[in-house]
N, CA and C atoms as a LAMMPS dump frame, in Angstrom:
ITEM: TIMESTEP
0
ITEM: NUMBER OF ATOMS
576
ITEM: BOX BOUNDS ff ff ff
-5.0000000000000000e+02 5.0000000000000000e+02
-5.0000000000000000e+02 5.0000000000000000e+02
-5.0000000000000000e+02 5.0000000000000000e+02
ITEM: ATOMS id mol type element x y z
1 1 1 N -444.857 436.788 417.511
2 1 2 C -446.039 436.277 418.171
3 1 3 C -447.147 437.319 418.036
4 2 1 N -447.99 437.069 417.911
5 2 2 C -449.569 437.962 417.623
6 2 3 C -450.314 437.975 418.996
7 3 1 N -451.191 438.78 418.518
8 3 2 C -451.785 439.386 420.012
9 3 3 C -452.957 438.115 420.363
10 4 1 N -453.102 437.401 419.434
11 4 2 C -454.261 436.097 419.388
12 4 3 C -454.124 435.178 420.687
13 5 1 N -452.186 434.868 419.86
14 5 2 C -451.406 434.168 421.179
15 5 3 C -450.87 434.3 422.52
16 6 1 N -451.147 435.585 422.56
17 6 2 C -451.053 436.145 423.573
18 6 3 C -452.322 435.412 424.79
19 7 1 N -453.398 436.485 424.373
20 7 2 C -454.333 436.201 424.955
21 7 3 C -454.539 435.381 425.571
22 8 1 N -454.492 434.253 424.147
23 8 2 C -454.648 432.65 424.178
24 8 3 C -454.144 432.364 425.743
25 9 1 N -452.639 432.424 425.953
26 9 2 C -451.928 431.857 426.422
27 9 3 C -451.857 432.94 428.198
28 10 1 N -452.606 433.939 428.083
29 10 2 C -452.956 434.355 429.33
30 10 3 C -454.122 433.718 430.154
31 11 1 N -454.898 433.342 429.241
32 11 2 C -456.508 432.935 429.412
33 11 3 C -456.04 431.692 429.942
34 12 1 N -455.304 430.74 429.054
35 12 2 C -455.141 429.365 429.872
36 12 3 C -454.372 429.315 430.876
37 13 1 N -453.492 430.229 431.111
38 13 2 C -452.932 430.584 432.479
39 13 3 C -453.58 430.825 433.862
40 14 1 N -454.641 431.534 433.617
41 14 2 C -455.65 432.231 434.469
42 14 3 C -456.502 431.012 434.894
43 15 1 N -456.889 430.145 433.888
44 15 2 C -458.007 428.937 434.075
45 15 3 C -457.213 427.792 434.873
46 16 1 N -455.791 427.835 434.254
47 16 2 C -454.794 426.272 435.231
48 16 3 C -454.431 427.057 436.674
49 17 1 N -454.811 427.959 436.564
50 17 2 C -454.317 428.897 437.809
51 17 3 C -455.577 428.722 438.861
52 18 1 N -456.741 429.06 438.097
53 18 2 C -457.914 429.003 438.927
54 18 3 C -457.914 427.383 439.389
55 19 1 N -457.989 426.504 438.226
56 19 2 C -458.306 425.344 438.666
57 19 3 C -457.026 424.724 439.736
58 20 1 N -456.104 424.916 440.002
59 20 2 C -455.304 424.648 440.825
60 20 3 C -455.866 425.377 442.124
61 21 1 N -456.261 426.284 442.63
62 21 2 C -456.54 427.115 443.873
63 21 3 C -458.353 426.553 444.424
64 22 1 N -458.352 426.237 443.195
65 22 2 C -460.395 425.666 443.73
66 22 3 C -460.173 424.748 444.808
67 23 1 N -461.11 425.025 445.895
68 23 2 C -461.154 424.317 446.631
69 23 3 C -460.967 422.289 446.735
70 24 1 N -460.756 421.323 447.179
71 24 2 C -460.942 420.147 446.985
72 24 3 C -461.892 419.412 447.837
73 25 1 N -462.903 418.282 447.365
74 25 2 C -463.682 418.214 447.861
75 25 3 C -463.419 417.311 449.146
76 26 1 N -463.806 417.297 450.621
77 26 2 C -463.176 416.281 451.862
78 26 3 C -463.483 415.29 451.43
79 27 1 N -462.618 414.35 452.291
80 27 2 C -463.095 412.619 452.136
81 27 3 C -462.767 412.176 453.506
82 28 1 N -463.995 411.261 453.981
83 28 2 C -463.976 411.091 455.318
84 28 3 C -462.289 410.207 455.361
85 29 1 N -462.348 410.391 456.696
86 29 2 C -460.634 409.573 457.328
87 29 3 C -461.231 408.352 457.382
88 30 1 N -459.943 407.499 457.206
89 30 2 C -459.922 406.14 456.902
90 30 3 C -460.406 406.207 458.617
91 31 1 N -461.581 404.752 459.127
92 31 2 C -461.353 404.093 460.275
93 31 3 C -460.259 403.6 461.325
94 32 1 N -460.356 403.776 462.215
95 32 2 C -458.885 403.581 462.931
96 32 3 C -459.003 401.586 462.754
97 33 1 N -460.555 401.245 462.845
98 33 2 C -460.365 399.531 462.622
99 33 3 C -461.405 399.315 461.79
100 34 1 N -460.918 397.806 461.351
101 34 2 C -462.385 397.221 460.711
102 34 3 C -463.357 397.301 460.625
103 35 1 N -463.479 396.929 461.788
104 35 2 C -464.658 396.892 462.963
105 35 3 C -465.78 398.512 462.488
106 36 1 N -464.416 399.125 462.766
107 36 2 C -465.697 400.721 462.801
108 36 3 C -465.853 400.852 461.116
109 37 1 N -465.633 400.193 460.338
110 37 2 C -466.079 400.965 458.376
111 37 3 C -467.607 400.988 459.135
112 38 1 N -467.671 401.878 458.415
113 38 2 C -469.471 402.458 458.36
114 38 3 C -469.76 401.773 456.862
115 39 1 N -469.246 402.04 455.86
116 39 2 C -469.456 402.254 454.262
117 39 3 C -468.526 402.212 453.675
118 40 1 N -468.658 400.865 452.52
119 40 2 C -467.585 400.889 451.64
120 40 3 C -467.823 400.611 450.683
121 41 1 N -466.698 400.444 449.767
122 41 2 C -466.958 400.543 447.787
123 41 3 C -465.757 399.318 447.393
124 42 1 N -466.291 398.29 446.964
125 42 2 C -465.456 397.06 446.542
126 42 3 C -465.595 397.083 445.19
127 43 1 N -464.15 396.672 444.125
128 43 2 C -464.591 396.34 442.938
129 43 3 C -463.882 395.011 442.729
130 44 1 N -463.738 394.226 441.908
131 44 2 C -462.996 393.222 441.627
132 44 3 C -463.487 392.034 440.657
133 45 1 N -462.834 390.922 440.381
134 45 2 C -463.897 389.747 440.193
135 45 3 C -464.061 388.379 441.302
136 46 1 N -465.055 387.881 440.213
137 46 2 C -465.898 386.997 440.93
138 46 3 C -465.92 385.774 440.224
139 47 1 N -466.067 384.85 441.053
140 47 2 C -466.538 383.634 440.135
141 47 3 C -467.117 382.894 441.103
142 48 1 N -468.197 382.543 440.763
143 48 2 C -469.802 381.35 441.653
144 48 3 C -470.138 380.123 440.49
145 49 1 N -469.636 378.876 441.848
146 49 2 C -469.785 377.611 441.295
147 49 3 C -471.259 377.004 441.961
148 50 1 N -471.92 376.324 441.348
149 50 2 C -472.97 375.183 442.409
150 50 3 C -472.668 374.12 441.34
151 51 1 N -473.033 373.118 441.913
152 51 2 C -473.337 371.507 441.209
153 51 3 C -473.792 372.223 439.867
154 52 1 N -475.056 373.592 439.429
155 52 2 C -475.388 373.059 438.111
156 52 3 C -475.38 374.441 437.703
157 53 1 N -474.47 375.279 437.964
158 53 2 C -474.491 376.506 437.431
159 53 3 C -473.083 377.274 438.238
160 54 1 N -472.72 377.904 436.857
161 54 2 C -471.366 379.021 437.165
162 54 3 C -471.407 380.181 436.724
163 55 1 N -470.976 381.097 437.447
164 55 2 C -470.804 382.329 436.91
165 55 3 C -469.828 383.176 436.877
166 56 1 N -468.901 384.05 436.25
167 56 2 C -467.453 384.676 436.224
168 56 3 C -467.801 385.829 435.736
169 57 1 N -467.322 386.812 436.194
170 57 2 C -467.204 388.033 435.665
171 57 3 C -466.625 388.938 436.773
172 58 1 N -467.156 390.153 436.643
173 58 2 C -466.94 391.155 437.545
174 58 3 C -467.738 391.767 438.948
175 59 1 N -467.319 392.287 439.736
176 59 2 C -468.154 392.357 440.321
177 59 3 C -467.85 394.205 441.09
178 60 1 N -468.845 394.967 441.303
179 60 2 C -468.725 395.474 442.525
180 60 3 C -469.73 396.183 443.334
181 61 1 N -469.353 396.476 444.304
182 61 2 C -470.429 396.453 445.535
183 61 3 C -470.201 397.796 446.536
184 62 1 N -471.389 398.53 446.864
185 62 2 C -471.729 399.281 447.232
186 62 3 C -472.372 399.395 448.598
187 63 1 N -471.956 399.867 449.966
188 63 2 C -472.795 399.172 451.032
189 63 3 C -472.619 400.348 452.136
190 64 1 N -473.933 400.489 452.826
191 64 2 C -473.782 401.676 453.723
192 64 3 C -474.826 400.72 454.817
193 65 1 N -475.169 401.699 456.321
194 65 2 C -475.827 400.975 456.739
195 65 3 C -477.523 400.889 456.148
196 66 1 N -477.505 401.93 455.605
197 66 2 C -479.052 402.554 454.753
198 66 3 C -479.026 401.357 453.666
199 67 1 N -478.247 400.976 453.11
200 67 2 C -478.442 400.618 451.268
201 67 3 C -477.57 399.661 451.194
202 68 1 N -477.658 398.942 450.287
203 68 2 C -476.455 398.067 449.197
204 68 3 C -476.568 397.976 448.032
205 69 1 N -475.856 397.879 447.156
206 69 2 C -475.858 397.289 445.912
207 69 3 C -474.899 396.435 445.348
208 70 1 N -475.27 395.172 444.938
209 70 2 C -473.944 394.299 444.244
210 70 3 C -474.343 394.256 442.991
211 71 1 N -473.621 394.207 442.133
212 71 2 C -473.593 394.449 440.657
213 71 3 C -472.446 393.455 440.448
214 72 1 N -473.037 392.432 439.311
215 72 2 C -472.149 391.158 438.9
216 72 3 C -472.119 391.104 437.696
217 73 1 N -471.138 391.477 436.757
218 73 2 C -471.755 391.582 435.449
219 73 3 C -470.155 390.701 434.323
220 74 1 N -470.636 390.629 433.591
221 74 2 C -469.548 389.768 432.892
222 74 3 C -468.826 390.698 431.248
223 75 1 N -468.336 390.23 430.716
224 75 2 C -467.61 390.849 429.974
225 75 3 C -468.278 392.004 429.617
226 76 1 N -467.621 392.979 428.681
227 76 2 C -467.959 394.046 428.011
228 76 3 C -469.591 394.523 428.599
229 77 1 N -470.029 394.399 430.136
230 77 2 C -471.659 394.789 430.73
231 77 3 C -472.494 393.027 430.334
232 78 1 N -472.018 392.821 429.639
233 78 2 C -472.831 391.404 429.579
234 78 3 C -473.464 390.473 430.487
235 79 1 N -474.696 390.038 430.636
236 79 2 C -474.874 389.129 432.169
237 79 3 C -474.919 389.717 433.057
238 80 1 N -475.377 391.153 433.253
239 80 2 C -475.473 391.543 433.846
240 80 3 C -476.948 391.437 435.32
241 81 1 N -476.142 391.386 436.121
242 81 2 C -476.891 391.45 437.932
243 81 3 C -476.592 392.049 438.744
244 82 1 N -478.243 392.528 439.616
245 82 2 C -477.888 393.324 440.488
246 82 3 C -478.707 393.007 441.522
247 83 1 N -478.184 392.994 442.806
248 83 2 C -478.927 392.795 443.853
249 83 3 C -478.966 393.691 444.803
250 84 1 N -480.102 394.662 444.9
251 84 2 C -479.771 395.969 446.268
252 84 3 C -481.229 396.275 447.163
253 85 1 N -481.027 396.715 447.908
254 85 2 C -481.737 396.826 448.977
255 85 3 C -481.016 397.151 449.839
256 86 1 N -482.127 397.288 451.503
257 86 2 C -481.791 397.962 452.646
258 86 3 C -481.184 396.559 453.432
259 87 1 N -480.043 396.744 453.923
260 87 2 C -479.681 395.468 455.136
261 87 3 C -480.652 394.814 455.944
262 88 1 N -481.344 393.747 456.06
263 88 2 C -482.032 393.09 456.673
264 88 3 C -483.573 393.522 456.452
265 89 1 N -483.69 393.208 455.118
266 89 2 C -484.903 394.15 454.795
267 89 3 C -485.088 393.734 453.632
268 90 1 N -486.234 394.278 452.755
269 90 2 C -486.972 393.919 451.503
270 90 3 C -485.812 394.19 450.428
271 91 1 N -485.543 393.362 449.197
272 91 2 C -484.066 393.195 448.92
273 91 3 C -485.436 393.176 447.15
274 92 1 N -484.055 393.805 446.034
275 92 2 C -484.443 393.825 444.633
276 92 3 C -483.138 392.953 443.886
277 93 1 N -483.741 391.902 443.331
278 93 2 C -482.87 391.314 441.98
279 93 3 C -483.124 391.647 440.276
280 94 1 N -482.103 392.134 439.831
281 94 2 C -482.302 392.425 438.233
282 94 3 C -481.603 391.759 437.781
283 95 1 N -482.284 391.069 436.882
284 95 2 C -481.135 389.888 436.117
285 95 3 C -482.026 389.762 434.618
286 96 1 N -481.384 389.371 433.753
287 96 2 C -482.221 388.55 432.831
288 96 3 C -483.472 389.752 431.659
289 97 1 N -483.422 390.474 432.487
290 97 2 C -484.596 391.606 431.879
291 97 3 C -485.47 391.524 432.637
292 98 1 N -485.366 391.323 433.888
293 98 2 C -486.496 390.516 435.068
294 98 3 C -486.308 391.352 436.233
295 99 1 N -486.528 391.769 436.836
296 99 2 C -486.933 392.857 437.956
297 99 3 C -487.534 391.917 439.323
298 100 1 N -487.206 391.397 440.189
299 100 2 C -487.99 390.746 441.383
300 100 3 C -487.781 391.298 442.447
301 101 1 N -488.818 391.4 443.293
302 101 2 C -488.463 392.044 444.457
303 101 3 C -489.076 390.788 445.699
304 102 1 N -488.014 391.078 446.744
305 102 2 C -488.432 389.855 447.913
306 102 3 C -488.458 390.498 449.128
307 103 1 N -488.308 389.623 450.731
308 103 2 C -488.483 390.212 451.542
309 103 3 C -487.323 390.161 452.275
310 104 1 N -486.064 389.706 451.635
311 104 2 C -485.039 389.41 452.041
312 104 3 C -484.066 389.244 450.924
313 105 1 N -482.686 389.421 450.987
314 105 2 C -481.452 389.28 450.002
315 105 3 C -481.585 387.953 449.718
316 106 1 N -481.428 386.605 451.005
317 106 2 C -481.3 385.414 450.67
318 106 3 C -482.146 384.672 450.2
319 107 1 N -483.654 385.35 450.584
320 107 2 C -484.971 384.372 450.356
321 107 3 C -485.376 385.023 448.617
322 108 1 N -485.119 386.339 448.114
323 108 2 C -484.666 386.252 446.902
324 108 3 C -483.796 385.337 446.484
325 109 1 N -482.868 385.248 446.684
326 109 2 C -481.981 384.703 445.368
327 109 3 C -481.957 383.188 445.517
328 110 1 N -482.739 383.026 446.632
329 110 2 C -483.434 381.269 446.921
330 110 3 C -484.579 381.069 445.778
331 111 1 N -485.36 381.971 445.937
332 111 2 C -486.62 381.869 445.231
333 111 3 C -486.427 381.911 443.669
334 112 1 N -485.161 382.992 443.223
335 112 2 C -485.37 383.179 442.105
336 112 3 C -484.023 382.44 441.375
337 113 1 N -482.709 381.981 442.115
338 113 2 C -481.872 380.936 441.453
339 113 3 C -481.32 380.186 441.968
340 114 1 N -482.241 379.681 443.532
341 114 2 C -482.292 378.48 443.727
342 114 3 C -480.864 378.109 444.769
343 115 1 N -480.52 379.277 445.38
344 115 2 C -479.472 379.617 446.253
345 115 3 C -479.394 380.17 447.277
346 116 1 N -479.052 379.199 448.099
347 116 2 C -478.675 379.468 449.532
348 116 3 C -477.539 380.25 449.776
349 117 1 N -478.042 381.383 450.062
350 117 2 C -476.225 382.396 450.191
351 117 3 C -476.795 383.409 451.105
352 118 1 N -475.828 383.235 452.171
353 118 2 C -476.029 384.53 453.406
354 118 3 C -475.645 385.541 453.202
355 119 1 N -476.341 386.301 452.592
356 119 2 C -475.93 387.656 452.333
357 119 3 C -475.597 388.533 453.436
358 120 1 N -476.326 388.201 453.963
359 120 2 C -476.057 389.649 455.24
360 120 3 C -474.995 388.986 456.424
361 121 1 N -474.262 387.815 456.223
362 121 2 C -473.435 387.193 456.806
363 121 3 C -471.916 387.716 455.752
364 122 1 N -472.437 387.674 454.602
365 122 2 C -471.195 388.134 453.671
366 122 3 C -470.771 389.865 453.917
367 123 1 N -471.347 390.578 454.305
368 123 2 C -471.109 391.659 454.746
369 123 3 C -469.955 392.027 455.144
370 124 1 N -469.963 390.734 456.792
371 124 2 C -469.047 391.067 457.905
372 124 3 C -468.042 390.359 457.342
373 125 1 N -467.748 389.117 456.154
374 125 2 C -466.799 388.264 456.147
375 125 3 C -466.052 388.795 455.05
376 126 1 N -466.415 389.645 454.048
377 126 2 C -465.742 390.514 453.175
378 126 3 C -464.523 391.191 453.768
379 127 1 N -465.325 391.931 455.139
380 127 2 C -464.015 392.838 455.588
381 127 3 C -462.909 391.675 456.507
382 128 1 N -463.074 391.008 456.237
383 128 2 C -462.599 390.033 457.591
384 128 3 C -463.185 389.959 459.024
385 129 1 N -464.233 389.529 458.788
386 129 2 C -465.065 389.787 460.372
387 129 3 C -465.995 388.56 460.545
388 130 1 N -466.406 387.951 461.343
389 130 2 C -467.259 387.395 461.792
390 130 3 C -468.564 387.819 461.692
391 131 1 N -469.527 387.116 461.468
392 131 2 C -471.302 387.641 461.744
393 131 3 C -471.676 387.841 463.607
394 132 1 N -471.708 388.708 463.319
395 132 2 C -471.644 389.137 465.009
396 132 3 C -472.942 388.183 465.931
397 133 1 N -473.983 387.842 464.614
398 133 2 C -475.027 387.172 465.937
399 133 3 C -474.967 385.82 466.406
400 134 1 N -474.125 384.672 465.539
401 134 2 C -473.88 383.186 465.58
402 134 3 C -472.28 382.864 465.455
403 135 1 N -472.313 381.921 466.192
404 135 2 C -470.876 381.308 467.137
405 135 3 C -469.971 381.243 465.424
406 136 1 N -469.178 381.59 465.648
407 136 2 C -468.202 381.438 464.72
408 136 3 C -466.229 380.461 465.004
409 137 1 N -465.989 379.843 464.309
410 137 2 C -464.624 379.109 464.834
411 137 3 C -463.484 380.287 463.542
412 138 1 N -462.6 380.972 464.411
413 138 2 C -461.449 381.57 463.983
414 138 3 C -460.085 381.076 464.165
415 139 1 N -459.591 380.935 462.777
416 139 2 C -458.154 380.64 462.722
417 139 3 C -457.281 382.233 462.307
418 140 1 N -456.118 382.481 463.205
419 140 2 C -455.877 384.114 462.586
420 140 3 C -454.18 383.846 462.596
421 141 1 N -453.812 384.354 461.393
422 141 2 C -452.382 384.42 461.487
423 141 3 C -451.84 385.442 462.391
424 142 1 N -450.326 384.748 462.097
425 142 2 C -449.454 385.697 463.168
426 142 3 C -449.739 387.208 463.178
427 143 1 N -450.23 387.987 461.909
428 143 2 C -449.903 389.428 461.883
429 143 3 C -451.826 390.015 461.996
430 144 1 N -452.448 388.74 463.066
431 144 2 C -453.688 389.289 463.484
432 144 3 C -455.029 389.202 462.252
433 145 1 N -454.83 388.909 461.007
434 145 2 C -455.591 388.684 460.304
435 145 3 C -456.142 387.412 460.284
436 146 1 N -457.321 387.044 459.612
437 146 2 C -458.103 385.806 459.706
438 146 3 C -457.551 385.222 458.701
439 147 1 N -457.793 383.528 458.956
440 147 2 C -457.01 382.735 457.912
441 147 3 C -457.92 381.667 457.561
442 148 1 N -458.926 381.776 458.332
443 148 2 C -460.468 381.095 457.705
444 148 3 C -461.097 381.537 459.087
445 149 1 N -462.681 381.733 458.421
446 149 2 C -464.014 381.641 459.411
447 149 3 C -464.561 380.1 459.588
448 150 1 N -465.294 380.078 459.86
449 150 2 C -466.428 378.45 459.938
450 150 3 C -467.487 379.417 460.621
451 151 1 N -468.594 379.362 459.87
452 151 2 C -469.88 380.246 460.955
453 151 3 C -470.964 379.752 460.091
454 152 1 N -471.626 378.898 460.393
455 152 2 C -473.364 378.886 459.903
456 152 3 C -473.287 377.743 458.549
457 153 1 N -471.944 377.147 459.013
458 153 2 C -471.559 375.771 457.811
459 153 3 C -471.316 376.551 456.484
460 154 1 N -470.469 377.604 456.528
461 154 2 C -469.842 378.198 455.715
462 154 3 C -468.115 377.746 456.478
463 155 1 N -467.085 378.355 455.212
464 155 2 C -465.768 377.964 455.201
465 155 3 C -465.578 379.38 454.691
466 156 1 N -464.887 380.098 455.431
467 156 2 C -464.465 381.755 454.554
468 156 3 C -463.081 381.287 454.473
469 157 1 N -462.351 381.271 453.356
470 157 2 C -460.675 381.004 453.631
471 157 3 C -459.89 382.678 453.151
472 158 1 N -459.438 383.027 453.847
473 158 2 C -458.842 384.123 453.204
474 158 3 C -457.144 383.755 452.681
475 159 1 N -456.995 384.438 451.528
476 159 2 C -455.793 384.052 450.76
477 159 3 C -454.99 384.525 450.805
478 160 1 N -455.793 386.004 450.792
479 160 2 C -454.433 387.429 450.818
480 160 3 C -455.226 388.337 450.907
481 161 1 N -454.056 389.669 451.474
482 161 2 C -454.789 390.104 452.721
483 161 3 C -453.75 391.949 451.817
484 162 1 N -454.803 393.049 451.812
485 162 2 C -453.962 394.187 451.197
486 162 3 C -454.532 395.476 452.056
487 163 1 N -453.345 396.547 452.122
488 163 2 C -453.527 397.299 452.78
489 163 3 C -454.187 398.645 452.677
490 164 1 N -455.384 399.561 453.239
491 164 2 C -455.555 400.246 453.235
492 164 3 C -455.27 401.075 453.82
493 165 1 N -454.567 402.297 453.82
494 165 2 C -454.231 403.059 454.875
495 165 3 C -453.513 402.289 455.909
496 166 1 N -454.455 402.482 457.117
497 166 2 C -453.67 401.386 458.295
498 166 3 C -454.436 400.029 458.502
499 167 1 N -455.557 399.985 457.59
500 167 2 C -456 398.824 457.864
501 167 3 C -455.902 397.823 456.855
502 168 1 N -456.285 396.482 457.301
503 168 2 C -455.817 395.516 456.623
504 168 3 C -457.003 394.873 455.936
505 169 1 N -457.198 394.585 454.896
506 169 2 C -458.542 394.433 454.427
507 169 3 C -458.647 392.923 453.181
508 170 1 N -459.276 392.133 453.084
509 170 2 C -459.373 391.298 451.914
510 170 3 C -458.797 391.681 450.813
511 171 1 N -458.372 390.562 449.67
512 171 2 C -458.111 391.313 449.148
513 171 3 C -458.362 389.999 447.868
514 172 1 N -457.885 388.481 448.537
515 172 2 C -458.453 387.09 447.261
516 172 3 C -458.948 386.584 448.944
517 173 1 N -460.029 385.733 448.661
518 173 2 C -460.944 384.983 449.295
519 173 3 C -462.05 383.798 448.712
520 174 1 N -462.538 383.017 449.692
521 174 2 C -462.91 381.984 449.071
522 174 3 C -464.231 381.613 449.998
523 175 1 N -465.243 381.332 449.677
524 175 2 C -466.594 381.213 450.706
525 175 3 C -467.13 380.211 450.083
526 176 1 N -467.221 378.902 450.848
527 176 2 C -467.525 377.713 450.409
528 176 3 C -468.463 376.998 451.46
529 177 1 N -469.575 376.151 450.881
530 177 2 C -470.403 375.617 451.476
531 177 3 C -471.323 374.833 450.517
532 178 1 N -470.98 373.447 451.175
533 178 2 C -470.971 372.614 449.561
534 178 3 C -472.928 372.225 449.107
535 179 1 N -472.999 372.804 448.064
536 179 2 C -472.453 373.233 446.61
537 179 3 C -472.087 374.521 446.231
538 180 1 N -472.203 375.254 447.085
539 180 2 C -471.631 376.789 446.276
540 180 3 C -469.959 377.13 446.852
541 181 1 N -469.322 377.261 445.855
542 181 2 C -467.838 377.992 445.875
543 181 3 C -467.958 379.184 445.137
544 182 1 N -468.004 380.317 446.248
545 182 2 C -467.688 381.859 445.694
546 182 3 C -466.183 382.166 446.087
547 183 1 N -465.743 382.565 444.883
548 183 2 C -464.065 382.851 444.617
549 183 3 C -463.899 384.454 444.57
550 184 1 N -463.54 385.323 445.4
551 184 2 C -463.605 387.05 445.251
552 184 3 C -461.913 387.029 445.185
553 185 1 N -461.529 388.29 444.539
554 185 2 C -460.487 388.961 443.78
555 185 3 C -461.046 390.496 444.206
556 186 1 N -460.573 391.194 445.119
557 186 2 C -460.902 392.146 445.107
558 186 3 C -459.658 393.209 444.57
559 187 1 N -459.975 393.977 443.675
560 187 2 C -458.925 395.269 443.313
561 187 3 C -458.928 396.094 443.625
562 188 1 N -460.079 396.907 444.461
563 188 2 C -460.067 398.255 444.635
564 188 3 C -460.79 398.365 446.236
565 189 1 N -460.459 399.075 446.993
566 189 2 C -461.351 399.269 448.214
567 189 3 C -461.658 400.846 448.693
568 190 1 N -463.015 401.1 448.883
569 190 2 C -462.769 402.647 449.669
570 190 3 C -463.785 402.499 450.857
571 191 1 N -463.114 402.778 451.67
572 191 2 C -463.501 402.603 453.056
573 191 3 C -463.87 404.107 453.634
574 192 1 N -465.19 403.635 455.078
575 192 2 C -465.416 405.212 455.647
576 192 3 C -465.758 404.83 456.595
C-alpha cells in the first residue's frame, strides 16, 4: 500500500467521522391532536371531475397559518397549477402561462375556471375536521375517526385513514358536491 492510500483513506475517515458527530437539525414534535397542527406538508394525487372538465395528476400542498400553496401538476411537471396565498385573504392562480390574482382562493378559481370550491373549508376537512364556523352533520367510526362530513352542501367521505406518529390523519378521500368530485390519495404527511 502507498502513502497516497493511506492518506486517502485517513482523510475519508476524518470527513465520515466529522459528518457523523455534526450536529442534526430539530424538528418540531408531532401535535398531541389534530386539532392543534399549526402547519403541514401533503403530497399525493388528485383527480377533479365537473360536468365539463377533468383533471388528474399530482398534487401537493403547503399550509401554515401565514401562507399556502397547492401545486397540481400532471405527468412529468406537465399542466401544471398553482394556487397560494394568505388564508382568508387575496389568493394567486398560475396556470396556463397566466398569472391571476383575486381577493379570495374561491372567488379566483370561480372567476377564472368557473368553480365553486371552498377552499378555506378544505383546509379543516383534509385533516379530518369540520369548518369550525357552519353547522356541520358527522358520521365517525368506532376508532373516533370521521366517516363523512356534510357542511355547506358538500359530502367529505373519508376512505382510509393512516397514521402519523399518534395521530390519525387522511390518507384516500372524496369531496363531492354535485358537479364537482375531488378524489385525494394522499402519500406523504408532515405535520407541526
Amino acid at each position: 500500500m502507498n502513502i497516497k492510500h493511506i492518506i486517502a483513506g485517513v482523510v475519508t475517515s476524518a470527513i465520515l467521522a466529522g459528518c457523523s458527530m455534526s450536529p442534526k437539525i430539530p424538528t418540531a414534535p408531532t401535535p398531541d391532536s389534530v386539532e392543534d397542527i399549526q402547519a403541514w406538508q401533503t403530497e399525493g394525487r388528485v383527480g377533479i371531475r365537473t360536468d365539463s372538465d377533468a383533471i388528474s395528476g399530482n398534487f401537493n400542498w403547503s399550509h401554515t397559518k401565514e401562507f399556502y400553496e397547492l401545486n397540481i401538476y400532471g405527468p412529468f411537471g406537465q399542466g401544471a397549477t398553482r394556487l397560494e396565498g394568505t388564508p382568508g385573504s387575496e389568493a394567486t392562480l398560475s396556470y396556463e402561462d397566466k398569472v391571476q390574482v383575486g381577493p379570495s382562493a374561491e372567488a379566483l378559481l370561480y372567476h377564472e375556471l368557473g368553480w365553486h370550491f371552498p377552499v378555506t373549508n378544505v383546509q379543516y376537512w383534509i385533516r379530518g375536521l369540520a369548518a369550525p364556523n357552519t353547522a356541520a352533520e358527522i358520521e365517525y367510526r368506532e376508532d373516533g375517526t370521521p366517516e363523512q362530513i356534510i357542511q355547506d352542501g358538500w359530502t367529505i367521505s373519508y376512505k382510509e385513514f393512516t397514521n402519523v406518529d399518534t395521530l390519525k390523519l387522511p390518507q384516500r378521500m372524496q369531496v363531492t358536491h354535485t358537479p364537482y368530485r375531488v378524489n385525494l390519495i394522499i402519500t406523504d404527511w408532515t405535520v407541526q
